[in-house]
C-alpha positions as a Python dict, from the first residue, in 0.01 Angstrom:
ca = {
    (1, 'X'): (0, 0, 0),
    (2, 'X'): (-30, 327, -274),
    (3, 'X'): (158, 597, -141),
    (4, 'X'): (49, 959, -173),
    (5, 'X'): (128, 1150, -422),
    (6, 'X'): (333, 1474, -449),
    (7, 'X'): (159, 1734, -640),
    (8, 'X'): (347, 2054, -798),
    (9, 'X'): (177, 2324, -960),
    (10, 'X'): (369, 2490, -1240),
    (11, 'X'): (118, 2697, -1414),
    (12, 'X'): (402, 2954, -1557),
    (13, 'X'): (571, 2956, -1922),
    (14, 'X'): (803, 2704, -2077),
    (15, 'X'): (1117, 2808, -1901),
    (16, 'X'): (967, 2784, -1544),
    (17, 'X'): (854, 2473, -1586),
    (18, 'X'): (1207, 2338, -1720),
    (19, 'X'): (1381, 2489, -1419),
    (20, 'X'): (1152, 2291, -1188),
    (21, 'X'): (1323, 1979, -1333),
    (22, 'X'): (1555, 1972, -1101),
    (23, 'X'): (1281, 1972, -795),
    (24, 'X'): (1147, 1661, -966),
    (25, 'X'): (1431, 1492, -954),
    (26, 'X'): (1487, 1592, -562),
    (27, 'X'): (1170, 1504, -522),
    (28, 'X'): (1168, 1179, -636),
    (29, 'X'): (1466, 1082, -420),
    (30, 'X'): (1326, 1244, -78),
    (31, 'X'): (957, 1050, -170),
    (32, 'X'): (1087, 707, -315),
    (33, 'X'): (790, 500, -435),
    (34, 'X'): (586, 879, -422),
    (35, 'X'): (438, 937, -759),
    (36, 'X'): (428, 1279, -848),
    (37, 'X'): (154, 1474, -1017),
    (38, 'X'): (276, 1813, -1212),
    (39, 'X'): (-30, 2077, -1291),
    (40, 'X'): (143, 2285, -1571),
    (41, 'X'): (21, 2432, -1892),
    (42, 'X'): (-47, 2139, -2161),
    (43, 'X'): (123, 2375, -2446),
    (44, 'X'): (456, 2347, -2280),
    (45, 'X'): (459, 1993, -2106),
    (46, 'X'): (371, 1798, -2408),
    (47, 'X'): (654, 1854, -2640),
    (48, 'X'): (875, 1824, -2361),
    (49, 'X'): (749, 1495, -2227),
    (50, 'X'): (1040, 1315, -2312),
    (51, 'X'): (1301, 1561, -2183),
    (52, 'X'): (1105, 1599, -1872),
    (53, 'X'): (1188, 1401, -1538),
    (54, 'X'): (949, 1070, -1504),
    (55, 'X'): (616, 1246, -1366),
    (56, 'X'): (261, 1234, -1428),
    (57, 'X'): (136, 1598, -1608),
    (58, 'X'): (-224, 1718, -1605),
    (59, 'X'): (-328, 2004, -1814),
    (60, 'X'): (-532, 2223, -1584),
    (61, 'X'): (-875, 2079, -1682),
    (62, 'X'): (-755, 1789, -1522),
    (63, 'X'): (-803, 1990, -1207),
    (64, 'X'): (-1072, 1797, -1067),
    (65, 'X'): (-942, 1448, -1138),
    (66, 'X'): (-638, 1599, -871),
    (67, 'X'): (-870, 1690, -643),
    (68, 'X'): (-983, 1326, -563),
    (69, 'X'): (-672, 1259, -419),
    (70, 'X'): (-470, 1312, -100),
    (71, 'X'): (-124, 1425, -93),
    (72, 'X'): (160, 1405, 144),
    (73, 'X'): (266, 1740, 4),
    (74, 'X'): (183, 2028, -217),
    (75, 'X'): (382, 2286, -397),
    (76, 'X'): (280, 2596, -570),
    (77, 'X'): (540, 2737, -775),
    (78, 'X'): (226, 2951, -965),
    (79, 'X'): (161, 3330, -885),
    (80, 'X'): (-191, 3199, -1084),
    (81, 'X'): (-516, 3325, -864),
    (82, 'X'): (-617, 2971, -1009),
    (83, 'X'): (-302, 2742, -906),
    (84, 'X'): (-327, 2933, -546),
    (85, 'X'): (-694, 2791, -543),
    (86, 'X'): (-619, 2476, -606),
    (87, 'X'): (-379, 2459, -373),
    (88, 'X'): (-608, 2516, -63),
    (89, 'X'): (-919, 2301, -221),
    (90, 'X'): (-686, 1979, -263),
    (91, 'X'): (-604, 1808, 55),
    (92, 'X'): (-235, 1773, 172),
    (93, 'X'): (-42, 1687, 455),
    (94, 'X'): (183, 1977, 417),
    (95, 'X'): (147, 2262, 136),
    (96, 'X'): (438, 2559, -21),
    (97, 'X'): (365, 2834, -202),
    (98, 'X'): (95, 3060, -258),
    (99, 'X'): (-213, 2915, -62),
    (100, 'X'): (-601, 3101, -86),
    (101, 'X'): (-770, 3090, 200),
    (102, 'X'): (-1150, 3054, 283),
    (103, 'X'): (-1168, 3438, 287),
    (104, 'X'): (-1008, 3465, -18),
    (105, 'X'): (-701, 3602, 124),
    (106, 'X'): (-354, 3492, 3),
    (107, 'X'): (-104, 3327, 209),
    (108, 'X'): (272, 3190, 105),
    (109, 'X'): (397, 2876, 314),
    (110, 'X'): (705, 2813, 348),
    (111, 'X'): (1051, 3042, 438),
    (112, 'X'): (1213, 3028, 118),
    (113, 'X'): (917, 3081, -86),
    (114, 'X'): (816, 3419, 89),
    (115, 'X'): (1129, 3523, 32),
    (116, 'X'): (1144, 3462, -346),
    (117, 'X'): (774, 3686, -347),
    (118, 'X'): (982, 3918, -106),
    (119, 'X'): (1223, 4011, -428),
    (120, 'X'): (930, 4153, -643),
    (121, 'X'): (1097, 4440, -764),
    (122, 'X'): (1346, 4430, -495),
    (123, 'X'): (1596, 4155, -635),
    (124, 'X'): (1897, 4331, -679),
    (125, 'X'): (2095, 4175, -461),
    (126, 'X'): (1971, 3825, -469),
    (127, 'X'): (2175, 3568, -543),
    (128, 'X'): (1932, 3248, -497),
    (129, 'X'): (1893, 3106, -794),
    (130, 'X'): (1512, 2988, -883),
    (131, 'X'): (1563, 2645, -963),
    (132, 'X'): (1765, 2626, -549),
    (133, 'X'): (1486, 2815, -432),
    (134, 'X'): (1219, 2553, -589),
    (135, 'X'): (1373, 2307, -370),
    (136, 'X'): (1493, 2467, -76),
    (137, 'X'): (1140, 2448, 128),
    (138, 'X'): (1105, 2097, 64),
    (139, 'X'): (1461, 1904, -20),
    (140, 'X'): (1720, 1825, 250),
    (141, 'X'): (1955, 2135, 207),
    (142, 'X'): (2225, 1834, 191),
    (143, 'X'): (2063, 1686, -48),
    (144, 'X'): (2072, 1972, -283),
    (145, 'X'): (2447, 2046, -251),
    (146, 'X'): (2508, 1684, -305),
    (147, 'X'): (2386, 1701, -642),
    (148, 'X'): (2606, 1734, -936),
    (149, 'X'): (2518, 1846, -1272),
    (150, 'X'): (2757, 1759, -1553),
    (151, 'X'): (2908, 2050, -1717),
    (152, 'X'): (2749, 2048, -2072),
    (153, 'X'): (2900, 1822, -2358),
    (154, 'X'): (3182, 1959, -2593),
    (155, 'X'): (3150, 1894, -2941),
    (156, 'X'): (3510, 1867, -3071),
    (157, 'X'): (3532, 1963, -3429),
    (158, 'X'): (3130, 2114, -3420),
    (159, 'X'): (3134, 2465, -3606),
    (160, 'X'): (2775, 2465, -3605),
    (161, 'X'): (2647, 2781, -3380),
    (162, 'X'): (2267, 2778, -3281),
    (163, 'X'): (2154, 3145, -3256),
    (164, 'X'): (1794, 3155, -3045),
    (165, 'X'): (1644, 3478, -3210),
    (166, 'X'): (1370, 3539, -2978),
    (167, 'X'): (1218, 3631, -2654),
    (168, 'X'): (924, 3628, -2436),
    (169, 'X'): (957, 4025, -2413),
    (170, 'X'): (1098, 4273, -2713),
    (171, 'X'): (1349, 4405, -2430),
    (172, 'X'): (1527, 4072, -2338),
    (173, 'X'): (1662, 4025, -2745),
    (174, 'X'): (1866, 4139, -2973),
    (175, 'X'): (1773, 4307, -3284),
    (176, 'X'): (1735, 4205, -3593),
    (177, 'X'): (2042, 4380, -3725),
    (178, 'X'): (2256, 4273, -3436),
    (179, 'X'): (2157, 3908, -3518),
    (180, 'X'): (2230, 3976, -3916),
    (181, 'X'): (2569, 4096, -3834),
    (182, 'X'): (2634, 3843, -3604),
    (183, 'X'): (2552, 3609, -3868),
    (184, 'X'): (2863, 3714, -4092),
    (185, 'X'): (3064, 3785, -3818),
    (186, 'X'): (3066, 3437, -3726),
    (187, 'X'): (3142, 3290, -4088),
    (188, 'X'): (3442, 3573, -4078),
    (189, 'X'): (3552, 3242, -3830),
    (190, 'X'): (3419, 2968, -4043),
    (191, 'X'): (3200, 2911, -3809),
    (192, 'X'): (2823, 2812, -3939),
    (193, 'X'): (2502, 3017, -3777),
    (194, 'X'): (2226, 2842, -3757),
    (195, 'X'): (1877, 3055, -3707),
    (196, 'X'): (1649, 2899, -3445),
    (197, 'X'): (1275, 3028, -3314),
    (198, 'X'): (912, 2892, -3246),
    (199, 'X'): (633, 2976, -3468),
    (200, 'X'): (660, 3386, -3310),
    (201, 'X'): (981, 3427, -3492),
    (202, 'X'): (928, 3298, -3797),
    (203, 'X'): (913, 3646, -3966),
    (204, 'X'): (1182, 3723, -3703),
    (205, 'X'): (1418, 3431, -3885),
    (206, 'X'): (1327, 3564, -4253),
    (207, 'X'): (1437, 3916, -4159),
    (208, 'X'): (1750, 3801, -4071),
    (209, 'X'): (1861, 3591, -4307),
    (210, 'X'): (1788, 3921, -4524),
    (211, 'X'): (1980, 4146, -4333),
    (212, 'X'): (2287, 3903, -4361),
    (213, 'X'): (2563, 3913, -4639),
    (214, 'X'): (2594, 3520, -4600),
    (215, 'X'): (2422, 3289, -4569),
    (216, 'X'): (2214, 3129, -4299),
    (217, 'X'): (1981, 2790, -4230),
    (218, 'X'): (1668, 2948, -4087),
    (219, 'X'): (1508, 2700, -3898),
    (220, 'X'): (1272, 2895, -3715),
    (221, 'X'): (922, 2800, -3704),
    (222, 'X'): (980, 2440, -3847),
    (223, 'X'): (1085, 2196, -3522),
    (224, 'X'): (933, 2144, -3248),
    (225, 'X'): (1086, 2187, -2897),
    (226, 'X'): (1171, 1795, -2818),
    (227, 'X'): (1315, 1845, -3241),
    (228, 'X'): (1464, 2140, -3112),
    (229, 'X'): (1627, 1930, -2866),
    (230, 'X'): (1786, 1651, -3058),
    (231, 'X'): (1903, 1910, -3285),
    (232, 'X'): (2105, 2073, -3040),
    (233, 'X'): (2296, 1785, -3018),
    (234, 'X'): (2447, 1842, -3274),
    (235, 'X'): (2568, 2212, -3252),
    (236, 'X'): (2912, 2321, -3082),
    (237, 'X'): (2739, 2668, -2898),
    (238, 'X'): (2405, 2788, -2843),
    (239, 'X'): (2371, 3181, -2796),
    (240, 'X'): (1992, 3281, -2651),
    (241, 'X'): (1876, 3500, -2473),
    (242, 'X'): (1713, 3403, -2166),
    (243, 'X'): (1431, 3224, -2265),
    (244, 'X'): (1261, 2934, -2260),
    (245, 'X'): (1469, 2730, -2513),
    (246, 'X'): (1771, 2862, -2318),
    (247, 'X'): (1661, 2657, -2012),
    (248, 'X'): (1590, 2367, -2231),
    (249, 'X'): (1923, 2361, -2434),
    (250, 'X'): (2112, 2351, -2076),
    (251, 'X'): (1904, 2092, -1968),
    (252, 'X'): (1987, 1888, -2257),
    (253, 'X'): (2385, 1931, -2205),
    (254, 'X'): (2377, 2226, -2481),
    (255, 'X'): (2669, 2465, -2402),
    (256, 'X'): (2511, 2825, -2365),
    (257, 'X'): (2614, 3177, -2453),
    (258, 'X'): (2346, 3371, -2276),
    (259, 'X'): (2342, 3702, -2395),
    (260, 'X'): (2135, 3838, -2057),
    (261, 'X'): (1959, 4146, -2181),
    (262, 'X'): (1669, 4353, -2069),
    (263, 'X'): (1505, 4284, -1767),
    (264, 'X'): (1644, 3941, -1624),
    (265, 'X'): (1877, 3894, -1355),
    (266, 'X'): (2112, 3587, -1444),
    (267, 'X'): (2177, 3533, -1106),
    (268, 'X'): (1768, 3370, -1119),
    (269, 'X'): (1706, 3244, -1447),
    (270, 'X'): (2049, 3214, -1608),
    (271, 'X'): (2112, 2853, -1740),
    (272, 'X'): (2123, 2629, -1476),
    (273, 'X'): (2386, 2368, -1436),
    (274, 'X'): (2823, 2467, -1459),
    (275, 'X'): (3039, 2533, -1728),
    (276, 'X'): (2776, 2792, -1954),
    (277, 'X'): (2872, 3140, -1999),
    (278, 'X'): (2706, 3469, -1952),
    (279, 'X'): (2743, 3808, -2106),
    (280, 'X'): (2606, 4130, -1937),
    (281, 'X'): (2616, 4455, -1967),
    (282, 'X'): (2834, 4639, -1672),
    (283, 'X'): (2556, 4866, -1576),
    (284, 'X'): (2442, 4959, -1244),
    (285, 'X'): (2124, 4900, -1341),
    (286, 'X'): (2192, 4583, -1498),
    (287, 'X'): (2274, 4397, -1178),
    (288, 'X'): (1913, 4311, -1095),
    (289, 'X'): (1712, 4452, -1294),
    (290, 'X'): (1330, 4370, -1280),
    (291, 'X'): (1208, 4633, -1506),
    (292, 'X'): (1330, 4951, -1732),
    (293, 'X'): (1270, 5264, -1605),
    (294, 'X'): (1497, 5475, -1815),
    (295, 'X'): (1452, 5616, -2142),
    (296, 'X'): (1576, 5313, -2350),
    (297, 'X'): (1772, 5034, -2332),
    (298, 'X'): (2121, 5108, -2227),
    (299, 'X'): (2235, 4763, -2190),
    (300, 'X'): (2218, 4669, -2509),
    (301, 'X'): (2435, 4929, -2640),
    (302, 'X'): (2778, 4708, -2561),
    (303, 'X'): (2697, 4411, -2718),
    (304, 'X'): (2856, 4454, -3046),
    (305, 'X'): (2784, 4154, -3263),
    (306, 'X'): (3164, 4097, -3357),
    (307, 'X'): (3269, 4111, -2965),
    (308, 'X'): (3018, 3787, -2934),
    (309, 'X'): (3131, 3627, -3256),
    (310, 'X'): (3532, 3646, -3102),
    (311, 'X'): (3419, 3492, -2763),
    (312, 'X'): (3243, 3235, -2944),
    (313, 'X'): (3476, 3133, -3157),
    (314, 'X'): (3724, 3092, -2847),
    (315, 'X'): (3447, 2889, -2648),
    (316, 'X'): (3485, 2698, -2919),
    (317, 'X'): (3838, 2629, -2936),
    (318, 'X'): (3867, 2538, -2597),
    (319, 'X'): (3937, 2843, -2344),
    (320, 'X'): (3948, 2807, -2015),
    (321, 'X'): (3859, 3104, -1768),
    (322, 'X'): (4192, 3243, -1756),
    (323, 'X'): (4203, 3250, -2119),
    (324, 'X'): (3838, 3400, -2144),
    (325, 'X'): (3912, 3677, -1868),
    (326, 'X'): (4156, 3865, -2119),
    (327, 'X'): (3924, 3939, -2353),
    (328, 'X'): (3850, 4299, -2476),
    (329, 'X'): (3464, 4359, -2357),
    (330, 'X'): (3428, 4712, -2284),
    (331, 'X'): (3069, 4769, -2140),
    (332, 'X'): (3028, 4372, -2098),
    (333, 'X'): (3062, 4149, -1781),
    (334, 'X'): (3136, 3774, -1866),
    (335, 'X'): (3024, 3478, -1605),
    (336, 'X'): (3082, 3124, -1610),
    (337, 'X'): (2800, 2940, -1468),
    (338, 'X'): (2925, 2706, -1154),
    (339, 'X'): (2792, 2608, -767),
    (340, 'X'): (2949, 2775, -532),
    (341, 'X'): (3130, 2682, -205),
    (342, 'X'): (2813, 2704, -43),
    (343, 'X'): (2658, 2426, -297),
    (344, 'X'): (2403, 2670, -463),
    (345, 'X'): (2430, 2802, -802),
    (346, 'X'): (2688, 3063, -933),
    (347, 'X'): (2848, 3299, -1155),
    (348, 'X'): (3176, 3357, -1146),
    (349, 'X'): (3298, 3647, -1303),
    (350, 'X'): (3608, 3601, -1521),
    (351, 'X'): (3701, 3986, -1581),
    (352, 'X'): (3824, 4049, -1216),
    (353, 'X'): (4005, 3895, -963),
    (354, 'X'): (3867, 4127, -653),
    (355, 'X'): (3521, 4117, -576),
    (356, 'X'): (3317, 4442, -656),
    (357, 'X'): (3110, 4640, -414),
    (358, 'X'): (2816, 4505, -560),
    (359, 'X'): (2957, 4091, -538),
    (360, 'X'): (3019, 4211, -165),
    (361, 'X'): (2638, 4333, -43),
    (362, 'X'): (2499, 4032, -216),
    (363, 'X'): (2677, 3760, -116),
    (364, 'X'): (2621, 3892, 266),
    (365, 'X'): (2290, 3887, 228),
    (366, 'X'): (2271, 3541, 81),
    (367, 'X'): (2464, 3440, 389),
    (368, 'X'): (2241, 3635, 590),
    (369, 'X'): (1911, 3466, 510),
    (370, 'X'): (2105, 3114, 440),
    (371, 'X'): (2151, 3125, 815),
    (372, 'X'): (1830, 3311, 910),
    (373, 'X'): (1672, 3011, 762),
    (374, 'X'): (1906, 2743, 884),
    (375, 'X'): (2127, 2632, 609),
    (376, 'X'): (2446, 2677, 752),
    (377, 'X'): (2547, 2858, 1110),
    (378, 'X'): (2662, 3221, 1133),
    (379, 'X'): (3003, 3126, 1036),
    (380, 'X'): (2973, 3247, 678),
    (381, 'X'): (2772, 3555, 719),
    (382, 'X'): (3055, 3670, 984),
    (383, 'X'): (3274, 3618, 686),
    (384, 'X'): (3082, 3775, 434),
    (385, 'X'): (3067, 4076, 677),
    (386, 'X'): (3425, 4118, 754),
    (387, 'X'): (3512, 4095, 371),
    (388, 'X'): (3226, 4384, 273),
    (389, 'X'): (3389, 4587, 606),
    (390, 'X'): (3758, 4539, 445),
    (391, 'X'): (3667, 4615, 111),
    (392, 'X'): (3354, 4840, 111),
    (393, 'X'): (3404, 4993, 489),
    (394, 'X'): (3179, 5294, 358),
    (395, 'X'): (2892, 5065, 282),
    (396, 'X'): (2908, 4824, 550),
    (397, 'X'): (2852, 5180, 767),
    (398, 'X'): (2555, 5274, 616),
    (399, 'X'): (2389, 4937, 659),
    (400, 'X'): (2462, 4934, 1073),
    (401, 'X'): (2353, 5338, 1062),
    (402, 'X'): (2053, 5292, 916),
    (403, 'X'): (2012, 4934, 1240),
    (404, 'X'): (1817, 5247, 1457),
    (405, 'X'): (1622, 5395, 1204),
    (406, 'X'): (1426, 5003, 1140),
    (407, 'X'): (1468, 4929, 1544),
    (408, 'X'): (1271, 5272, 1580),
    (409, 'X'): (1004, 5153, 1294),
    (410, 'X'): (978, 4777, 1406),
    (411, 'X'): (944, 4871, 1779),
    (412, 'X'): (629, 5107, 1665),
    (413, 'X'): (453, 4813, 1463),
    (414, 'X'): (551, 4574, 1812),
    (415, 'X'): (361, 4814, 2024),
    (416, 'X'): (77, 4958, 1806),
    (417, 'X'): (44, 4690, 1523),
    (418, 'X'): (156, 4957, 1204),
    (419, 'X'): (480, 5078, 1102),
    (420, 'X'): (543, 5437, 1224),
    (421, 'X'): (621, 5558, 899),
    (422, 'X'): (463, 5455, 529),
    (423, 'X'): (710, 5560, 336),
    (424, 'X'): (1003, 5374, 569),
    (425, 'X'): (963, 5076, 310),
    (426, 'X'): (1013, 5283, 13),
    (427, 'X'): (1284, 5499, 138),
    (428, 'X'): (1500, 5228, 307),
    (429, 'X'): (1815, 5208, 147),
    (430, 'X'): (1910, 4994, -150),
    (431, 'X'): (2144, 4826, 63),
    (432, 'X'): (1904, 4745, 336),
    (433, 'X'): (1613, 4655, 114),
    (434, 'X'): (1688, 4280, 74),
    (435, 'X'): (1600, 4314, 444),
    (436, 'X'): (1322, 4538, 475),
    (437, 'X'): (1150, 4433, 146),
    (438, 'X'): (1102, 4020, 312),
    (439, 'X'): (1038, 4192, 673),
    (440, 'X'): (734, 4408, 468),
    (441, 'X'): (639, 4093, 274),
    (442, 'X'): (655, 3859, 626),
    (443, 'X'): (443, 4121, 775),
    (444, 'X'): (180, 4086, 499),
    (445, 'X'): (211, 3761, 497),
    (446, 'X'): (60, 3750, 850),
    (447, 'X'): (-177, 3980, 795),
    (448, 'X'): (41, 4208, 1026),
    (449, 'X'): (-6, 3987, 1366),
    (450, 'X'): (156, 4025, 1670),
    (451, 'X'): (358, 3714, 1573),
    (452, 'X'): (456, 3873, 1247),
    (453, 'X'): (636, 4163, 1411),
    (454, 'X'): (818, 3935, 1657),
    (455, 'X'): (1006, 3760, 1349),
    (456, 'X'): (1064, 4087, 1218),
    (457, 'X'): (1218, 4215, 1599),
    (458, 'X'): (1353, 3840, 1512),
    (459, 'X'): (1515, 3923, 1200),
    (460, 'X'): (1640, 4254, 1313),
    (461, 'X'): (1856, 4108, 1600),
    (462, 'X'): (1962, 3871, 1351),
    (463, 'X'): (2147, 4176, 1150),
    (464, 'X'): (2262, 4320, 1494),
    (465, 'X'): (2421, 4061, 1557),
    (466, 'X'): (2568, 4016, 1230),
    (467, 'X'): (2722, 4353, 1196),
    (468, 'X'): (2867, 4335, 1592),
}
């Protein structure tokens, strides 16, 4: 007897769909025997065919061949009107993600999924990465700690340094005279830069291979991304941006230098797996930033090309985290990419030994809505809130002051169906607003039912209790 198939719609760019690799492989191993059906964009899934998990890809004019079918479950990773669609024509025994309804109307199934549309804007203290949050609707929670990536491979002897010069978005990359610099910075180590981009950066590659004293192989434009991929082999360090390529080069056991700039939160998209590093800038507004409101681009100002060339060159020779953590990085933060001792994806930072403020609000939120939505019991959010009350005591009292304001607020929308107050979403506190930004988003989500402001009287008594 066929089983049904499992049917994933990943109608985003390049990177997105590598970081749903990972809920492949979970997927395979909940649904033995299951095949599984991936919708995704045919630019991006064909090159990588032979780096991707063993699925079965359709390019979206396949769309009515995977409506013949029944499914045992459906997941739409897409914020696509048209994945959304598809989602609610196909027939399933149990659908996540974005879901149109008859009317037109857009729901989002599943907990973990509303809250990743819940951080829209809003994700500065997040701490989920998106390839755990792929999975966390649908895999065992067990399951996903029990996985273990291998920390990427170490090419002993390798002087070869890949150098991604591009990005999806002018903001997340470095310019062309910061990658010029670089360039000779790094043979200043004899170590050997190596230019890498898609067709995009081809001009991108030539520009900086001018703008260097020495000299440079400019690959850009001429491999393909599964060429791309065997090429990496061969390199010692890759430093990208996050992009696309980033995401593949991890994936392929690449070490990574991501040099997170512009509007990315590394906490989401940096590379997946332990044992890559990250570099940000030590900006307030760099710890979750969505998009750039002020005048220009602060956080590029501290990456200083020979500042990356040093840490690169001691990557390369072998240093561990205490060794890294001494380094001279005014302006910069440095992570090491790891999982955490609650099994999800982390960074830990190797420039201080105390965590910050900052460290403190997010990781009691991530305990908060780990045990809102059942992955663990309140043992660890009790934690997280007695550290933020010992370290931050100032902070931890603004988040139980401003308990009344929301009881006040939610108690109006209980009895009357509407919040009292429009602007109480808006002007909540930053603190607060990992809270009131899913309770506004659950709320929508249920087109503002009765039932929707019970889980947010629900969710509320949930932080009571937390702060007690």
């Amino acid at each position: 007897m066929t089983l049904k198939p499992i049917l994933l719609l990943q109608m985003q760019r390049m990177g997105d769909l590598i970081l749903s690799y990972p809920l492949m492989l979970w997927l395979s191993r909940r649904y033995p025997g299951h095949p599984i059906f991936v919708a995704a964009e045919e630019t991006f899934f064909k090159p990588l065919m032979k780096l991707s998990p063993a699925v079965t890809y359709f390019p979206w004019s396949g769309a009515n061949v995977l409506k013949q079918h029944d499914y045992a479950l459906v997941i739409n990773l897409s914020i696509q009107k048209k994945a959304a669609q598809l989602a609610e024509e196909v027939s399933a025994e149990h659908k996540l993600g974005p879901v149109q309804s008859a009317d037109s109307a857009t729901f989002v199934h599943g907990d973990w999924q509303l809250y990743r549309t819940s951080l829209v804007k809003n994700n500065g203290f997040n701490r989920y990465h998106w390839a755990d949050l792929n999975g966390l609707d649908a895999i065992p929670f067990k399951q996903i700690v029990d996985t273990r990536f291998d920390n990427p491979r170490t090419m002993h002897g390798s002087n070869k340094v890949g150098l991604f010069l591009g990005a999806s978005d002018e903001a997340k990359r470095p310019s062309v005279e910061f990658w010029g610099t670089l360039v000779d910075e790094l043979h200043r180590r004899d170590l050997r830069p190596v230019l890498f981009g898609g067709p995009m950066e081809t001009g991108l590659g030539e520009a900086v291979v001018k703008q260097a004293k020495g000299p440079a192989l400019n690959m850009c434009g001429k491999l393909g991304l599964e060429e791309l991929g065997i090429v990496g082999q061969t390199l010692g360090l890759f430093i990208t941006p996050d992009t696309g390529p980033m995401h593949l080069a991890a994936w392929t056991g690449l070490r990574c230098l991501n040099l997170s700039l512009g509007n990315v939160n590394p906490w989401e998209t940096g590379p997946y797996g332990p044992g890559h590093h990250v570099l940000r800038a030590d900006l307030d507004c760099a710890k979750g930033c969505w998009s750039c409101s002020r005048q220009r681009l602060y956080c590029h100002d501290p990456f200083k090309p020979a500042r990356v060339a040093i840490l690169a060159n001691r990557i390369l020779a072998g240093d561990g985290p205490d060794q890294l953590a001494g380094l001279d990085l005014p302006g910069l933060t440095l992570f090491q990419t790891a999982r955490s001792d609650l099994g999800l994806y982390h960074l830990n930072r190797l420039d201080a030994v105390q965590p910050d403020e900052e460290r403190l609000i997010s990781r009691f939120w991530q305990t908060f809505f780990g045990h809102h939505f059942g992955l663990w019991d309140d043992t660890r959010q009790v934690a997280a809130w007695a550290d933020l009350t010992a370290e931050a005591g100032q902070t931890a009292e603004a988040i139980r002051a401003h308990v009344p304001e929301m009881g006040r607020q939610f108690k109006h929308g209980l009895k009357n169906g509407s919040i009292l107050e429009e602007a109480f979403w808006a002007k909540s506190p930053a603190t607060v607003k990992p809270l009131t930004g899913y309770a506004h988003m659950l709320l929508e989500n249920t087109d503002y039912s009765r039932l929707g402001w019970i889980k947010v009287m629900e969710l509320l008594e949930r932080l009571i209790a937390a702060c007690a």
